[in-house]
N, C-alpha and C positions, 0 to 999 in steps of 0.2 A: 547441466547448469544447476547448482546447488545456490538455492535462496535463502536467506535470514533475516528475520525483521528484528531492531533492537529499538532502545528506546523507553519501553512502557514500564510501567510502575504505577507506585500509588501518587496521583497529584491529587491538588486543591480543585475545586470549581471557580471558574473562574481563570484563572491559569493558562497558559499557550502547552501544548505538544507538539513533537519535532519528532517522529518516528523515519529510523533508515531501513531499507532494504537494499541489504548490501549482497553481489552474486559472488560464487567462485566455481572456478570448474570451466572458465574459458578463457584463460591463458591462450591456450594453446590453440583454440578454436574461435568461434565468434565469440562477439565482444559481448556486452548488456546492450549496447544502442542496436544491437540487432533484432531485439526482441520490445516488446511491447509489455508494458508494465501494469498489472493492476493493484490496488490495493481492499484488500476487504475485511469485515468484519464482524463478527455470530457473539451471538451470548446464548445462554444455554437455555433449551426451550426455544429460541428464535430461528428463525432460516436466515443461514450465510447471508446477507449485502452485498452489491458491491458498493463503494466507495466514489471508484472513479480510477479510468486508465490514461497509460499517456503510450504517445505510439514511442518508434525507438530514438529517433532524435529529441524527441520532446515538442514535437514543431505542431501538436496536435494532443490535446487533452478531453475524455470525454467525464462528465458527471451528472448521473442517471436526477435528475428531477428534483427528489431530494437530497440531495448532498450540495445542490448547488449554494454556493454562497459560502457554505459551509469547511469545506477543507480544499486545502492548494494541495498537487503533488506536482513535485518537479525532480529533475533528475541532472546528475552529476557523472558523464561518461565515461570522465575521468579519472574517479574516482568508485567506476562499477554502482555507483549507489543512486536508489530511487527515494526521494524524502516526500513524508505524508505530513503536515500540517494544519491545526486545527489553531482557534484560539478560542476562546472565553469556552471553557470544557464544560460540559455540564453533568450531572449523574447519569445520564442514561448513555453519555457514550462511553460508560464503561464496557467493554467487548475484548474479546480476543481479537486481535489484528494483524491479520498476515496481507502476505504479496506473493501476488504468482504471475507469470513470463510466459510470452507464448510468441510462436512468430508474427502471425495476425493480433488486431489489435480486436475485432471481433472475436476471436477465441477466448479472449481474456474480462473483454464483456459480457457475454453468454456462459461464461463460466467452464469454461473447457478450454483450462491453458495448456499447455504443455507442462508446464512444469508449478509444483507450489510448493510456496518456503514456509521456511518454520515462523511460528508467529511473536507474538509477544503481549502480554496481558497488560490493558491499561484499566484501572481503577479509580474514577473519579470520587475523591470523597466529598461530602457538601459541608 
């Protein structure tokens, strides 16, 4: 399963983001709702985040403490893609933001997915 996060650029503060994590590489085999999704986020100097995962239906979402309140992810089966959303952005969540898949939705929490995608750099300016 090959992952990709897209999305990120320079916004405003203040602003909504809409980041995708789209997979490829399971045509052929399992789908995206077979695997559990997270999405996370490091700036440099900092230790990786998580964000917050959703299991492979979507029927189950976890967000560690702080994040809560803060970003929705939901997922689109259909369309292989997992979306991260924030709104009123602030400077500090400027980060690299990627997604990683795992079968368990625990592996993906504790940071031991099976698989991580490539991310995408969001830069809030103020």
């Amino acid at each position: 399963v090959q992952l990709q996060a897209s999305g990120g650029g320079l916004v405003q503060a203040g602003t909504s983001l809409r980041l995708a994590c789209t997979s490829s590489g399971t045509s052929s085999g399992p789908s995206l709702s077979d695997y559990a999704v997270g999405w996370f986020r490091q700036t440099p100097g900092k230790k990786r985040e998580i964000i917050g995962a959703t299991t492979g239906k979507g029927h189950s979402t976890y967000y560690p403490d702080s994040m809560k309140g803060q970003f929705t992810i939901s997922r689109d089966n259909a369309k292989n893609t997992v979306y991260l959303e924030k709104n009123s952005l602030k400077a500090e969540d400027t980060a690299f933001y990627y997604c990683a898949a795992s079968g368990r939705l625990h592996d993906v929490i504790i940071s031991t997915p099976d698989y991580w995608g490539q991310g995408t750099q969001v830069t809030v300016s103020s």
